[in-house]
N, C-alpha and C positions, 0 to 999 in steps of 0.2 A: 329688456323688459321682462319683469316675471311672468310665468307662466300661469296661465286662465283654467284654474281647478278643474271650478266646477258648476254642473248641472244643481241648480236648487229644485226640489220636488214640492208638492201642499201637503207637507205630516210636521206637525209642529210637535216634537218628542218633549213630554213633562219630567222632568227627573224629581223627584221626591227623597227628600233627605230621612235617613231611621237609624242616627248613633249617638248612643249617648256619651256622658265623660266627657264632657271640651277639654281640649289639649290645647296649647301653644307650641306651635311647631316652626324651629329656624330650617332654614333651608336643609341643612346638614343633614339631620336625622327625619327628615319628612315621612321616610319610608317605615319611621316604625311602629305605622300604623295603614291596618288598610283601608280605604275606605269603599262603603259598601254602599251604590246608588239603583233605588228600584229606576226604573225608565219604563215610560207609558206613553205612547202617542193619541196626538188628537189633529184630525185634518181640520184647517183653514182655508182661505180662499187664498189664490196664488198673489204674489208680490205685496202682501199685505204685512212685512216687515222688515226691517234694515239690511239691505244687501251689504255682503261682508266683502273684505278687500280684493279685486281681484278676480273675482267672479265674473261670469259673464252673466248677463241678467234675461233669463228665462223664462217660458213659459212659468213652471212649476218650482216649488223652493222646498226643500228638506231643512227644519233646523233641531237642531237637541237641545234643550232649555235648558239649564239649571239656575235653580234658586238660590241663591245664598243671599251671604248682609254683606256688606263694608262702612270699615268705617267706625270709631268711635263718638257717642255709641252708635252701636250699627243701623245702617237702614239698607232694609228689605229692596235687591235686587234680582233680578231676572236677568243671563246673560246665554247667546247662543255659544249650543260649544261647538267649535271647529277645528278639525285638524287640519284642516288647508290654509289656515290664517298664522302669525305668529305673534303679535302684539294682542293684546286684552285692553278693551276700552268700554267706557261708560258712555252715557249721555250726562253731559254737565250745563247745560242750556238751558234755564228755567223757564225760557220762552217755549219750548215745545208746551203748547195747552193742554191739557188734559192728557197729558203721557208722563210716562215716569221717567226723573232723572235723579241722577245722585250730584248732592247738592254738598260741593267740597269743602262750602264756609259752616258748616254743618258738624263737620269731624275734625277732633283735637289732633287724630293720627294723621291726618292726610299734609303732604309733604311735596311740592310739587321738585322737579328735578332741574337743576339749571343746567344751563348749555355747554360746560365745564366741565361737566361732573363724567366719566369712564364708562356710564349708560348711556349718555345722549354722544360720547364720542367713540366710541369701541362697539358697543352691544347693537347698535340697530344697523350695522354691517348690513345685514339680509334683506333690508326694506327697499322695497321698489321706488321709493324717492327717498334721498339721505334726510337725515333728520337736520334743522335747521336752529339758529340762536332767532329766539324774539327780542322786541324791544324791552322786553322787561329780564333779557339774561338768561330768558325759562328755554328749555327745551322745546321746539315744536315739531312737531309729526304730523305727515301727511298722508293719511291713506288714499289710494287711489282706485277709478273701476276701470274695467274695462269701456264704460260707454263713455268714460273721460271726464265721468264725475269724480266730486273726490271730498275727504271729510279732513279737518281740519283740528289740530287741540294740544295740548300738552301734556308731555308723560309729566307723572306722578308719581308716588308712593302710597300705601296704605293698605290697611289691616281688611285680609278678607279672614268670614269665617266659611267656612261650607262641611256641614257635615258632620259639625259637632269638633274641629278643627281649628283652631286658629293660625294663620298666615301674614307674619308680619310684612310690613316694607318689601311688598308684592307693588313691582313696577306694574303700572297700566297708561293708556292714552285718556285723558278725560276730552270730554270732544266737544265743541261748541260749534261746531256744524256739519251740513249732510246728513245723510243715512236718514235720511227721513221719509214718512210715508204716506198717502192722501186716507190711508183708510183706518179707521176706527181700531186693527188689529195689532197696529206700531203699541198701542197701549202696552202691550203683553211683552215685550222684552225692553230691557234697560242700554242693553250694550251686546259685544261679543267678549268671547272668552277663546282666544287663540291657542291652541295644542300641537303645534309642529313639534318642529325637532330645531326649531328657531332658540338663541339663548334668550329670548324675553318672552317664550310661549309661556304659558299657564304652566305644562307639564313640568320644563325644565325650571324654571321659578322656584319650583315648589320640590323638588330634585325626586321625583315619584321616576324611579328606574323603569318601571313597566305602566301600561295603563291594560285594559279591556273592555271589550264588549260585546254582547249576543243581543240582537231584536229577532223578535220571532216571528214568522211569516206568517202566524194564524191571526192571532190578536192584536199583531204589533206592539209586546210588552217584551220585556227584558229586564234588562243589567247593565248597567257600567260599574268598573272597579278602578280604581285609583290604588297602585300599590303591585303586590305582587300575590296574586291572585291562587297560585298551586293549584292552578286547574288542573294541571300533569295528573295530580292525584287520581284525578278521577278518569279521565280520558287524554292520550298519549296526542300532544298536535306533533304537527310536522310544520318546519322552519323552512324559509327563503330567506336568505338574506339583504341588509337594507343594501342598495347598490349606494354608494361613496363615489362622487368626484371631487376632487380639492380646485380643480383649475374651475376659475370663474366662465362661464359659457353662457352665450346671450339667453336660450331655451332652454336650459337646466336650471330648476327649481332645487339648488342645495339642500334644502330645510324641508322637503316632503318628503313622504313614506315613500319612497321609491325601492320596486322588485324589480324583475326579471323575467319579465313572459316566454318561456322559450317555445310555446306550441300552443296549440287549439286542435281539438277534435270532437265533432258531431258524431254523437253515439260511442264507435269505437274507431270513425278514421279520422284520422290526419290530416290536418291539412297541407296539401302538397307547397310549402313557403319554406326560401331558405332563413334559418336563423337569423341570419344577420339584420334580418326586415324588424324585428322586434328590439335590435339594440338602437340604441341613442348615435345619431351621427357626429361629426364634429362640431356642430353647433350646438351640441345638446337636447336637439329635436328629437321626438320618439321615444322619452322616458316613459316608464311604466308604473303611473300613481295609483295607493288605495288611499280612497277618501270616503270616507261618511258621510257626510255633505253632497255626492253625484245622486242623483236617483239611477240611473242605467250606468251602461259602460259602453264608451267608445272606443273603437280603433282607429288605427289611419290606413283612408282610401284602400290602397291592397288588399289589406287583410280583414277588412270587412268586405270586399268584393266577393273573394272566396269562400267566408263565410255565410255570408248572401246565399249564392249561388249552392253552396252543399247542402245548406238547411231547406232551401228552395226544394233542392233534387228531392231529398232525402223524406217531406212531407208533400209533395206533387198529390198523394192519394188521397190525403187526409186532411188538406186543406185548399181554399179559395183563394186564392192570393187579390187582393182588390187591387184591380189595375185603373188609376185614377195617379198618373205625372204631377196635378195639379195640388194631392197632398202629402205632404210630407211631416211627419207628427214633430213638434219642437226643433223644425229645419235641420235632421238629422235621421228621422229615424222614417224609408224610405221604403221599407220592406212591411207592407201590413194587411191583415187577413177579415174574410168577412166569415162572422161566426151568429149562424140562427138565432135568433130570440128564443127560442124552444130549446134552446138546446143547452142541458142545466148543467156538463161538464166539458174542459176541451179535451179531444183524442190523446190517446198515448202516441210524447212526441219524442222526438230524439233529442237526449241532450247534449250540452253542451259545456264541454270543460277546457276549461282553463288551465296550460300547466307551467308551473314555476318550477325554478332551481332547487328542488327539494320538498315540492306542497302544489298541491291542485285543489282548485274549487270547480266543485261540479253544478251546475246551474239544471235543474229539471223542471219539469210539470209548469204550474202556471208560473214561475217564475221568467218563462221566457216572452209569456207572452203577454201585453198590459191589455186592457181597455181602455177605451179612448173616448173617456164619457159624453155625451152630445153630438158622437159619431154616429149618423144614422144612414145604415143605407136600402133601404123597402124596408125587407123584414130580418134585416143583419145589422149587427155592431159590429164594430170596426176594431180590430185589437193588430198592435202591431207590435213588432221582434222589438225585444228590450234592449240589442246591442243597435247603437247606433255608428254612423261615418263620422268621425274626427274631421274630415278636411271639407266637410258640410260647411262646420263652423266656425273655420280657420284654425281649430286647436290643433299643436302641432306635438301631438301627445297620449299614449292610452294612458285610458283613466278606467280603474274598477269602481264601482257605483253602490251604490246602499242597496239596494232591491234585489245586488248576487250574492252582497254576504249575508243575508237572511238566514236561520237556523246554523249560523257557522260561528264558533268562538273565534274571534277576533285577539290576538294578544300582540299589541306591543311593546316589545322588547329592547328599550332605548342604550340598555347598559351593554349587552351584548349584539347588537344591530341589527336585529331579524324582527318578522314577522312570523310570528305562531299562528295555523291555522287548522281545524275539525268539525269536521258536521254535527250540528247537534241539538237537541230540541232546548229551543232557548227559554222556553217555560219552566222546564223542568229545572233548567242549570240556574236558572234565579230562584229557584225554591232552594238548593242545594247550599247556595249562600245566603238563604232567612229571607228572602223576596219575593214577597206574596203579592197576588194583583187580585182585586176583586171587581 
């Protein structure tokens, strides 16, 4: 079974497209051109759109929109982009009411894929159910969830633009069921847009050697870039490398960002764990995912124990720890603090960093600690540590989380297998490349 990403949050990210020149771009040369996307969030009410494959389904949901067309001529879609996903699908079901779908008798381009053809028999290797022959010869795909839901539909072919871009004979899943939502917010997206390191993700699709991106921890505005960014120019990141296993393993996610955690230290200690606790065992249990898609970051049991407990130690003076067994914020997150109503900043607290095989993120200030809106207790809010316990929730796996890479360039680096990473005001680095938010 594949492995359960991720943590959905309520920030529904808008991407807004600003290039001019349409281009037609074959796979081959995709790269020569970059593409420059402003990115802006706007909060939602939670579960109020299509949970993506695999996921487990959460309190809270994080998604990245983008806008584009498909399709000749094109019609106007909205797709979540995920890099814990690897396939890209629409809604093709004109019975969903009053929500948007891409309507495939609609476009001259649109080409569905039959069950023959070296996409439906070779390329969807990665999918957590093999892809299948329909009665009509077509290819079918099956995405699945975690709660044992599942959406149903046929890969296709067809023409995306994004960006002032053209992408021809871009496989995707057209779906004719699932993913569907009771609330009025399903309006607002079409489909998902999958960015692994899957060969039928979006990213590889379109043969974009690197991608990025910065949100910024004040405004929640940013950047994503499609292409190869030469942020070097401007500030030096530092690389981890992606971790590779070729041997199939029942809890190793092949197709995800996968690093190499080798330590955690609160402030400036250490935590006393040997290395080995942070590698992957024979099953493949214990890899180390960055996803955009998590809101926090989990560990498993251990080394969240000990991180518990040092952060614990470590603000004993400076903070209230709310001792209350009976809650536990998104059945994970067990460590949480009562902070005044009056009280208009949190204390200076110890951070908390993360280190990899060549790159560390350092986690500070209010990033570690959330509020927990509706959390009342007399004359306190309830805010709690933003790492949570992995074996809470049966994940058997860290996961780094959207809320730690805030002010940090994000660069992935598909052609040479790393992640690039640097703190840095993400306001300012989308001004840097013409992206302006008002």
């Amino acid at each position: 079974m594949k492995l359960l990403h991720f943590l959905i949050l309520s920030i529904q990210m808008h991407l807004s497209f600003c290039l001019a020149d349409p281009m037609v771009i074959k796979k081959s040369n995709a790269t020569a051109k970059m593409l420059v996307l402003p990115l802006k969030t706007q909060e939602i009410p939670s579960g109020s759109f299509p949970r993506s494959p695999n996921k487990l389904s959460f309190t809270h949901n994080v998604t990245l929109t983008v806008s584009l067309a498909v399709g000749s001529p094109p019609q106007n879609v909205t797709m979540v982009l995920d890099t814990g996903s690897e396939l890209s699908w629409l809604h093709c079901n004109n019975t969903r009411q009053n929500k948007p779908v891409f309507d495939p008798t609609g476009s001259s381009s649109y080409s569905p894929v039959s069950c023959s053809s070296p996409t439906c028999t070779t390329r969807t290797q990665d999918f957590s159910i093999p892809a299948s022959c329909d009665s009509k010869n077509l290819c079918h795909a099956t995405l699945s969830y975690a709660d044992a839901s599942s959406s149903e539909g046929n890969l296709a072919l067809d023409t995306f633009n994004i960006g002032g871009s053209t992408f021809l004979d871009t496989v995707f899943g057209c779906m004719d069921s699932g993913f569907s939502s009771n609330t009025d917010e399903d309006s607002k997206t079409t489909g998902l847009m999958g960015m692994n390191r899957g060969s039928l993700s979006f990213v590889s699709q379109m043969g974009f050697k690197k991608f990025s991106y910065c949100i910024s921890g004040s405004d929640l505005s940013g950047v994503l870039l499609l292409g190869d960014s030469n942020f070097t120019l401007f500030l030096p990141l530092n690389y981890t490398p992606l971790i590779q296993i070729s041997t199939p393993l029942p809890y190793f996610d092949r197709v995800a960002y996968t690093v190499q955690l080798e330590g955690i230290k609160v402030e400036e200690k250490l935590l006393q764990l040997p290395k080995s606790i942070y590698e992957p065992d024979h099953t493949g249990a214990g890899q180390t995912m960055v996803d955009s898609g998590t809101q926090f970051t989990f560990l498993l049991g251990p080394v969240y124990t000990a991180l518990k407990n040092e952060f614990m130690n470590q603000t004993r003076t400076i903070l209230r720890v709310l001792d209350d067994p009976n809650f536990v914020f998104q059945g994970a997150f067990d460590l949480c603090f009562l902070i005044p109503f009056n009280q208009t900043s949190l204390p200076k607290l110890p951070s908390v960093s993360l280190m990899f095989r060549g790159a560390e993120i350092k986690v500070s200030d209010n990033r570690l600690l959330y509020r927990v809106f509706g959390e009342v207790r007399g004359n306190d809010s309830v805010h709690c540590f933003t790492f949570g316990n992995s074996d809470l929730l049966s994940i058997e796996s860290y996961i780094i989380g959207h809320h730690h890479q805030q002010n940090m360039w994000m660069e992935f680096d598909l052609e040479k297998s790393r992640i690039g990473v640097a703190q840095v005001r993400c306001d300012l680095a989308g001004q840097r490349f013409g992206v302006y938010h008002h």
